[in-house]
N, C-alpha and C positions, 0 to 999 in steps of 0.2 A: 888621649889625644886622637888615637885611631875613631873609636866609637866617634867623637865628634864633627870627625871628616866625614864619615860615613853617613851623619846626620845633614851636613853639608851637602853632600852630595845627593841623598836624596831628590832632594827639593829641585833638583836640574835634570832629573830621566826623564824628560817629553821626549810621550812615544809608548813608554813604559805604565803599565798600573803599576800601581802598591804592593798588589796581591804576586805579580811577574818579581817585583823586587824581592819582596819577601821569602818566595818560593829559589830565587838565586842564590843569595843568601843561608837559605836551609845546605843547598847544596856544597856551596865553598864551604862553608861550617864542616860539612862532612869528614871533606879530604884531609881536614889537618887530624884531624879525630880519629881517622882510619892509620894514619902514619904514626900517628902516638899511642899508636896498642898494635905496632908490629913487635913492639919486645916481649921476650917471653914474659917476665914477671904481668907486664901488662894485659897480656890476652890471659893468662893465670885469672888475673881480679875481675876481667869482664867473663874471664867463663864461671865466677864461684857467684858474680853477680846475675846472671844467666839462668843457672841450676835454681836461686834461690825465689829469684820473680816467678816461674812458671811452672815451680811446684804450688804456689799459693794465688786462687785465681783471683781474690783480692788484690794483691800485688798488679797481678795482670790487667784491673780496671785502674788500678791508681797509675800506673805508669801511661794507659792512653791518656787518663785526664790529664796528669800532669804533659804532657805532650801538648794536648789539645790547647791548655794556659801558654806553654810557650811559643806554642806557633802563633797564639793570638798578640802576644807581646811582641816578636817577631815583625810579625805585619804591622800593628800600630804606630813602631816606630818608624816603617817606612812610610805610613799610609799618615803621620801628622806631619813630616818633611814634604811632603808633596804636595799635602791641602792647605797650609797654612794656617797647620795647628803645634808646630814644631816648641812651642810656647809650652803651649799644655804638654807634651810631652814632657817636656824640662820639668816643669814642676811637678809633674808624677814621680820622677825620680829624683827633686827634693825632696818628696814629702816617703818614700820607699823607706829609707832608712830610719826614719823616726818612725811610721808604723809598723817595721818592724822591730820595735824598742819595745811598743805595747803588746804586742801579740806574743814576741818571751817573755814580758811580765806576766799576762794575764795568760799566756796558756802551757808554759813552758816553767812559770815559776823564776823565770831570772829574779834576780836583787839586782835593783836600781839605786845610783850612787845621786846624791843631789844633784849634781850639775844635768844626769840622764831626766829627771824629774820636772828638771828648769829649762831642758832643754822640748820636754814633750807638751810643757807650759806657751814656750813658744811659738812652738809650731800650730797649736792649737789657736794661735793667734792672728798667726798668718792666714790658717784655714777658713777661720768667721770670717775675716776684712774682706778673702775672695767669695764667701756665701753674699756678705753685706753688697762689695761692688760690684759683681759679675750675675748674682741674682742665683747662684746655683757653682757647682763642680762640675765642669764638662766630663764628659763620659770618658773622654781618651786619661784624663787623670784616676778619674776611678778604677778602669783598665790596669791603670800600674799598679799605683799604688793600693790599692783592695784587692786586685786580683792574684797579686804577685805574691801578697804573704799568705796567702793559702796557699800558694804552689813551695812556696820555703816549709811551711808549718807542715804539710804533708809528707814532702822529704824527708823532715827533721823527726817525725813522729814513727816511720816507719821504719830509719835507720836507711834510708836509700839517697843522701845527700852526696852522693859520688861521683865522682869526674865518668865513669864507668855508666852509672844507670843515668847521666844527660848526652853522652853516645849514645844510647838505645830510645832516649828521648828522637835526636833530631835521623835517626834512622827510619821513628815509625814515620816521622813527617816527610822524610823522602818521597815515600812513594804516592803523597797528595801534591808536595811542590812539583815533583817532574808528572806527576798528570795537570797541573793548571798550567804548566808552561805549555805541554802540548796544547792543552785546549785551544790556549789564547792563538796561538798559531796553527790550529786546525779551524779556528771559527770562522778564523779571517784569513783564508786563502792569498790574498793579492796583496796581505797586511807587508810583508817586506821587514828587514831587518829595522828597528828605527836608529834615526841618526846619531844619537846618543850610546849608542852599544859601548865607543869604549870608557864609557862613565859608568854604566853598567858592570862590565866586566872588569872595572877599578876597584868600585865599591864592593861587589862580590867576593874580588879576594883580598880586600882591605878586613872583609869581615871574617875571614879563616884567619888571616893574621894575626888581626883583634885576639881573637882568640885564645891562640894560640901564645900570645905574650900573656894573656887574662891567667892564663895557665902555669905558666913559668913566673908570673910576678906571685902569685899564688904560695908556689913552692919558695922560690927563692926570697923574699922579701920579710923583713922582721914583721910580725902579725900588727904591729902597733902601725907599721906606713906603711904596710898594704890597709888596714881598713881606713886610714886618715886619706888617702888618694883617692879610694872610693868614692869621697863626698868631693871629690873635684867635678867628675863626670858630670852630675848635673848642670855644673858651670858653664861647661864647655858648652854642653846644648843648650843651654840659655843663650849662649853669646852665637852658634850656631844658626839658631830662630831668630837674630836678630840680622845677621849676616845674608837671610833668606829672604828680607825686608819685614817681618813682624816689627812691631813695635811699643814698647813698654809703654803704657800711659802713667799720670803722675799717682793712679789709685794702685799699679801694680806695685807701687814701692812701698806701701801698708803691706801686701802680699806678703814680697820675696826677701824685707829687710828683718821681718822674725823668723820668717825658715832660715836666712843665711844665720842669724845667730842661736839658734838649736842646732843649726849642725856644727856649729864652732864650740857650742857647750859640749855635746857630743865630742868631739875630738879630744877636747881640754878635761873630759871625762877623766881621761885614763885607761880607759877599758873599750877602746875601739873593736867592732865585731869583724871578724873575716867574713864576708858577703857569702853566700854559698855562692856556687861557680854561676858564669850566665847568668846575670837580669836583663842582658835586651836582647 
């Protein structure tokens, strides 16, 4: 629900770029993330995490890039709430979870149960009808849903899928988010705070919160209805982008009524996946 207010809210910082949202964002993310590795056990697994990234300088390129994917993920969501692409965001993150169905298939080796198979059938479905009426896949859905399971498959491959090494993810991105906010307000001297600030600073730490529940739903939640909730998210920001004034035409319903039911095959699976932590 959070993520979906935050998608809401977006769309209403006049005054603000994407890239100021984004880089805000980086920052709240931080603080709950610094409070959650004050206990010993927990600064224990960020420091075995630590020793083990920067003995290997492989490690050390995989953890920018994967930074680099998240911060772009980061922004896009901010930056299609604002431009009146909140749409294509949405269906990036319908279409997330079903390519990641194929990427453990075909790189990971998973076993696919029929319903997973009928569900990747689906989707595949919904994907032509927007090749057929929109002439192409907008780029902010490629962004997600392409970009994102290489940042999952990368994690997964190296054994660095840890609540610990996306702490040192949004650590390296700190120090570009607090240099874009200074810029923006070193560029423009006479710029002033904009009127929206406390929309800003809602959203901000709406998304530390996000978080920080994404985190505890995680731990506490039976693995079957934590990944079945997963697939609501999209929802929300569908009905979000509509909330923003987007508007479904009668060709998006070829689109979005085979992804809804791939992800309902999915669910009705059996074998619902725990998302690795942070997809937006």
């Amino acid at each position: 629900m959070l993520f979906g207010i935050i998608s809401l809210i977006g769309g209403n910082l006049h005054g603000f770029t994407s890239e100021e949202a984004a880089a805000w964002r980086v920052i709240f993310i931080l603080l709950p993330l610094i409070a959650l590795h004050t206990a010993p056990r927990a600064r224990a697994a960020l420091g075995a995490v630590v020793r083990r990234i920067f003995r290997s300088p492989k490690l050390i390129v995989l953890l920018l890039v994967n930074s680099a994917i998240m911060g772009a993920q980061l922004w896009v969501f901010m930056w299609g709430a604002a431009h009146g692409h909140a749409q294509d965001v949405a269906f990036g993150y319908f279409l997330l979870p079903l390519v990641m169905v194929v990427v453990g298939r075909f790189l990971f080796r998973d076993r696919l149960v029929i319903l997973q198979w009928c569900a990747v059938a689906a989707a595949a479905i919904g994907v032509l009808a927007q090749l057929v009426i929109a002439g192409g896949i907008t780029w902010p859905v490629l962004l997600i849903a392409g970009l994102y399971p290489v940042y999952f498959a990368l994690r997964r491959a190296t054994g660095l899928d840890t609540m610990q090494v996306f702490f040192l993810e949004i650590i390296v991105l700190t120090l570009p988010a607090v240099a874009m906010i200074v810029f923006f307000y070193a560029s423009e001297p006479g710029r002033g705070i904009p009127a929206a600030w406390p929309l800003m600073l809602t959203m901000a730490i709406l998304s530390g919160i996000a978080m920080v529940c994404y985190i505890l739903a995680s731990q506490l939640l039976p693995l079957s209805l934590f990944g079945l909730l997963s697939y609501l998210e999209p929802v929300l920001l569908l009905g979000a982008s509509l909330l923003l004034g987007e508007v479904l035409t009668v060709g998006d319903i070829f689109v979005y009524i085979p992804i809804v039911i791939a992800l309902v095959l999915l669910g009705l699976s059996g074998r619902p996946r725990k998302r690795p932590e942070f997809s937006r």
